[in-house]
C-alpha positions as CSV (number, residue, x, y, z in Angstrom):
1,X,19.6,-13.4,-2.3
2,X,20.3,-11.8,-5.6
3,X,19.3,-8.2,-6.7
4,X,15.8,-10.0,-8.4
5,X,14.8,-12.0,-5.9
6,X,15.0,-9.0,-3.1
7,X,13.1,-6.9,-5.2
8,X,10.5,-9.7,-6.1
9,X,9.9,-10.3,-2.1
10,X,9.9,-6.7,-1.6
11,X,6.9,-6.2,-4.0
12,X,5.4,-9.3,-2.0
13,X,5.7,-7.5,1.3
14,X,4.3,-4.3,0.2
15,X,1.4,-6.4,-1.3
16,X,0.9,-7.8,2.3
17,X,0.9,-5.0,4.1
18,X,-1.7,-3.0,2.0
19,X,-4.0,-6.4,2.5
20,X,-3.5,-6.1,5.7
21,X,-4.6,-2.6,6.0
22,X,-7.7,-3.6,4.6
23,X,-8.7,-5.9,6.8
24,X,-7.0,-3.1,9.6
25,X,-9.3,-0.7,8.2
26,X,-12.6,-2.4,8.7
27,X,-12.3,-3.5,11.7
28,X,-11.3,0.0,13.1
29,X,-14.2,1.8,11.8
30,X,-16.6,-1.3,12.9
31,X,-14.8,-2.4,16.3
32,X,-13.8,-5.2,17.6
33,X,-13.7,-7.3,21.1
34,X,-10.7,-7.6,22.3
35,X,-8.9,-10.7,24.4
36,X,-5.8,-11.3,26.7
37,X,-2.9,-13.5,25.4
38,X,-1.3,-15.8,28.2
39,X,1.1,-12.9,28.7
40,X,-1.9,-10.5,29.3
41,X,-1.1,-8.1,25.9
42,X,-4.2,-7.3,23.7
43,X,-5.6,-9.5,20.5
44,X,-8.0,-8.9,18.5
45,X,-9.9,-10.8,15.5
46,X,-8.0,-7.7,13.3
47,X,-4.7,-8.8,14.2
48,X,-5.7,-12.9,13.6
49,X,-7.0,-12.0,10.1
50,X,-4.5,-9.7,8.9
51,X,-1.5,-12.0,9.9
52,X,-3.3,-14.8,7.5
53,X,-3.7,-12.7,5.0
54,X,0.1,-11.5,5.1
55,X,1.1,-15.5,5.7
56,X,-1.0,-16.5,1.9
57,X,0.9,-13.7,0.2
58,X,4.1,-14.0,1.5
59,X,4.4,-18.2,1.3
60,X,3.2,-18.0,-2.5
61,X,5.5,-15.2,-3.6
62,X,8.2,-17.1,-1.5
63,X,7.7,-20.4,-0.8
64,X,11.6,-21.5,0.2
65,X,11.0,-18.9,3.4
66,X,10.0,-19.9,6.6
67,X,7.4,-17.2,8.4
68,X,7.8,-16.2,12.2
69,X,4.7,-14.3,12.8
70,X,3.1,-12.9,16.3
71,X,0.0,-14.3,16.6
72,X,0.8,-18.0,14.7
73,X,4.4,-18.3,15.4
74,X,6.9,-19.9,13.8
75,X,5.8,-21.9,10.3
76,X,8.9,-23.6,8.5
77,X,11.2,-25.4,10.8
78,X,13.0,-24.9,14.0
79,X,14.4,-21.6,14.7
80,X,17.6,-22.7,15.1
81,X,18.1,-24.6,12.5
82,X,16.9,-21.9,9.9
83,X,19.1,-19.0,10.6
84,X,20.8,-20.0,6.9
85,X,17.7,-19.6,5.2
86,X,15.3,-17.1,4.5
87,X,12.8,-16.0,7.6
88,X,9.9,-13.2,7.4
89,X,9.0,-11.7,10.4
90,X,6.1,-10.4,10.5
91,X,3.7,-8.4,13.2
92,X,0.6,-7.3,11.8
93,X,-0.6,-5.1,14.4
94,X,2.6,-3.5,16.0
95,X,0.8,-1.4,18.8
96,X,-2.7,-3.9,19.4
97,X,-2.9,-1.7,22.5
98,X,-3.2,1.8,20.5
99,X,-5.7,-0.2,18.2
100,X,-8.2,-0.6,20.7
101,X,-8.0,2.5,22.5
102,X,-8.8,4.4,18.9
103,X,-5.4,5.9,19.0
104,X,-3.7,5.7,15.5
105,X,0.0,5.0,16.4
106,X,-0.3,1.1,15.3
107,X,1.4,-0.4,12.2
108,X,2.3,-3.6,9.8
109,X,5.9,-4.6,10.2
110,X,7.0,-7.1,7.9
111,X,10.5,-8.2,7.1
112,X,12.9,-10.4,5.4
113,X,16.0,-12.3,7.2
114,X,18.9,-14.3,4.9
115,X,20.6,-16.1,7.3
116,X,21.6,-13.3,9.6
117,X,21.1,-10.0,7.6
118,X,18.1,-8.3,7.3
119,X,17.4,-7.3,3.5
120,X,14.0,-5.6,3.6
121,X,11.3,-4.7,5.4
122,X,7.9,-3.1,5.4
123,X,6.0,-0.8,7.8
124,X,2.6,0.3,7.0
125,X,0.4,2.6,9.7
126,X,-3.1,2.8,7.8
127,X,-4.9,4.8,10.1
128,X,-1.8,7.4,10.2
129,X,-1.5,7.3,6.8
130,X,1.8,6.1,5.5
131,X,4.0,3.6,4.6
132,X,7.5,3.0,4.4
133,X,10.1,0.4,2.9
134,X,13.7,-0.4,2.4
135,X,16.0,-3.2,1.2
136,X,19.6,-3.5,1.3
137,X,21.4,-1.3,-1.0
138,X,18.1,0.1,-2.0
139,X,17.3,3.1,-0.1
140,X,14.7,3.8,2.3
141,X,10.9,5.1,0.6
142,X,7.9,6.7,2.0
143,X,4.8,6.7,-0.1
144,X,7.2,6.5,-3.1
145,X,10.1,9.6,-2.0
146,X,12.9,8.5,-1.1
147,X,14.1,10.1,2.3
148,X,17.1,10.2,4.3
149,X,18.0,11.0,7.7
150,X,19.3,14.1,9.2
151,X,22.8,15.4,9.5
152,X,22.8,16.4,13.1
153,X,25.8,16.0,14.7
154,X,26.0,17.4,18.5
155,X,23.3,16.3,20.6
156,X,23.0,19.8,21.9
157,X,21.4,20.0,18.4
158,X,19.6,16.6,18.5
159,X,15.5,15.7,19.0
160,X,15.4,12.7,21.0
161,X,12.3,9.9,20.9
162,X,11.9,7.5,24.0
163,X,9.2,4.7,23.6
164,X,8.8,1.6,26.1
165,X,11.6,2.0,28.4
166,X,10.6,0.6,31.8
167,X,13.7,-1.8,31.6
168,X,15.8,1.1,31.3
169,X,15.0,2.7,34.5
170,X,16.5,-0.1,36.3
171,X,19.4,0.5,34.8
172,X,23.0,1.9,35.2
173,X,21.9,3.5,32.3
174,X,19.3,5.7,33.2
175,X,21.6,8.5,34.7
176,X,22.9,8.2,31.5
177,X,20.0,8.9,29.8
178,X,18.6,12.0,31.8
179,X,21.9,13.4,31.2
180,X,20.9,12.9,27.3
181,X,17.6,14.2,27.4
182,X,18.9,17.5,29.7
183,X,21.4,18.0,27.1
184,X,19.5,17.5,23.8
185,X,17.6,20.3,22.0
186,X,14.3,18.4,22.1
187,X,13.0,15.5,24.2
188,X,9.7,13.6,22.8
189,X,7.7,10.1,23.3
190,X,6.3,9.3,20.0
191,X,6.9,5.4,20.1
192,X,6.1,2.1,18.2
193,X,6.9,2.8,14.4
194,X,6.3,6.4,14.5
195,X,9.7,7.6,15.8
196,X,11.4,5.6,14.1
197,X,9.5,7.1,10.5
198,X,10.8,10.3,11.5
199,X,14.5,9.6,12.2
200,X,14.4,8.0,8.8
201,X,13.0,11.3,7.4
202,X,15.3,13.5,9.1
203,X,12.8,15.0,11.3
204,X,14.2,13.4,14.2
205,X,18.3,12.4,15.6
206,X,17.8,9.5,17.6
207,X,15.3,7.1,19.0
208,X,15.5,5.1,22.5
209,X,13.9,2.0,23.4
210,X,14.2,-0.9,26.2
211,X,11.3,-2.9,25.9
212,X,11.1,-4.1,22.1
213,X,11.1,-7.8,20.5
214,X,12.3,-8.1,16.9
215,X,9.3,-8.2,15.4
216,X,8.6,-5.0,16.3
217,X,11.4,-3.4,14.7
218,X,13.2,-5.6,12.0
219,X,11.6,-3.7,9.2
220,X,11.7,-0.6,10.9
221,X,15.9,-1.2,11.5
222,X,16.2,-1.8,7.7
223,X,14.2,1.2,6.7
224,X,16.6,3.7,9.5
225,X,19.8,1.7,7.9
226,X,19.0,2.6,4.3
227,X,18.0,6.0,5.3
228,X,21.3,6.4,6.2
229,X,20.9,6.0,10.0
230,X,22.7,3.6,12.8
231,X,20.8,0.9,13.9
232,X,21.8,-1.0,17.0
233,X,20.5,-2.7,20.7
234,X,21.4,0.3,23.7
235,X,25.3,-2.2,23.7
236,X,25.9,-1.3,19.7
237,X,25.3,-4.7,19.0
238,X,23.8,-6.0,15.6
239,X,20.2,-7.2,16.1
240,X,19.2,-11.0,16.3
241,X,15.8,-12.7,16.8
242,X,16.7,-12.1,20.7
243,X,17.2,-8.7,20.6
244,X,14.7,-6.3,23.3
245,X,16.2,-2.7,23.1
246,X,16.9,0.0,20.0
247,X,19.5,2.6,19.9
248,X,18.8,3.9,16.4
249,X,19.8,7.4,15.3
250,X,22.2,9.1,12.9
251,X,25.8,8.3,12.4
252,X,26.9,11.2,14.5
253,X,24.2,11.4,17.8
254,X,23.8,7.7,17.8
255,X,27.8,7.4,18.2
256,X,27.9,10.2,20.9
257,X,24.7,8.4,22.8
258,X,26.3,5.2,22.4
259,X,29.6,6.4,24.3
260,X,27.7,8.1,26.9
261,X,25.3,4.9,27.6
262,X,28.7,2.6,27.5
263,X,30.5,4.7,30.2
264,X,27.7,5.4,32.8
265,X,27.4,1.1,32.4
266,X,30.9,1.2,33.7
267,X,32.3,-0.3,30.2
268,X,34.6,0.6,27.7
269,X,33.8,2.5,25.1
């Protein structure tokens, strides 16, 4: 995609998200009845609603792009055979569980895949009151200033964010991660998008995760990478549709957590 076309579909996304908080909005001061998805997770009529609205916006601003969203799926082709082209992802209630329990740490995440790279994404918390974007080579904005992430460097200095990590503690790698948290300056569990708006704005050094699908954090990777930040799975490898954990932090703490995590897994670093 050229320099136009990224900042065309990035106006597109930011469009979508704020009609999605509308629709978000209403239905948080009104309430809403909530169901069970085959896999038992939370739905509600806000997240139906504000995943069409996203869908019309996004298709007309850029019709070429195929749409994998969480509540319709996949609109465009087979998976597959689309990793050339252009592929939102899109969640439009990151955090349905939050929604319905009146707690305000729920978001939009939208973003935009060429081929394999990532090259913008969205994520907009109405109820918490911000929103933040990125694209590649862009920067990363929150309500309009740009931010960037801290320069921490020792995690004896580092604030630490854990979110959904039952996975990990089955792991080799949870030893590993105790050993983190008892060395760090600051341990805390703010989850979904909201750690990850912090690292970005240098008011926190690295972010943990084991239990994550992409749409949950495409946009959010985007926003950490232009913020100056590492964003990775807990191997250091580069995120696909498949991946299901974050390492995400600055250059410096996300490096030394990487090597720590590596060698407690019994691989190289």
């Amino acid at each position: 995609m050229n320099s136009e076309m990224v900042a065309s579909a990035l106006t597109a996304a930011r469009e979508a998200a704020a009609a999605a908080a509308e629709i978000i909005r209403h239905y948080w001061h009104r309430g809403v009845e909530v169901e069970l998805k085959p896999d038992a997770t939370p739905v509600t009529i806000a997240d139906r609603e504000a995943e069409r609205a996203i869908r019309q916006i996004l298709q007309a601003a850029l019709p070429q792009a195929a749409i994998y969203g969480e509540e319709f799926g996949y609109d465009g082709g087979g998976l597959e055979g689309e990793r050339g082209g252009l592929l939102w992802l899109v969640d439009p209630l990151d955090g349905t569980k939050s929604f319905v329990r009146r707690t305000p740490f729920f978001s939009t995440q939208i973003a935009l895949m060429d081929g394999n790279e990532l090259v913008l994404g969205v994520s907009s918390a109405p109820i918490y009151g911000e929103t933040m974007w990125a694209s590649a080579g862009g920067g990363a904005w929150l309500d309009g200033e740009r931010v960037r992430v801290a320069d921490t460097s020792t995690i004896s200095e580092a604030s630490i964010s854990t979110g959904n990590v039952k996975t990990l503690t089955a792991d080799a790698r949870w030893d590993a991660l105790g050993a983190l948290i008892r060395d760090s300056n600051r341990i805390r569990g703010y989850g979904d998008f909201c750690h990850y708006h912090l690292l970005a704005r240098g008011s926190l050094d690295l972010v943990i995760e084991s239990d994550v699908n992409i749409l949950d954090i495409a946009a959010l990777a985007v926003i950490v990478r232009e913020a100056g930040g590492v964003f990775t799975d807990l191997a250091g490898a580069a995120l696909t549709l498949d991946t299901r954990s974050v390492l995400a932090g600055t250059p410096a703490i996300h490096r030394q957590a990487l090597q720590r995590l590596r060698l407690d897994a019994g691989t190289a670093p």
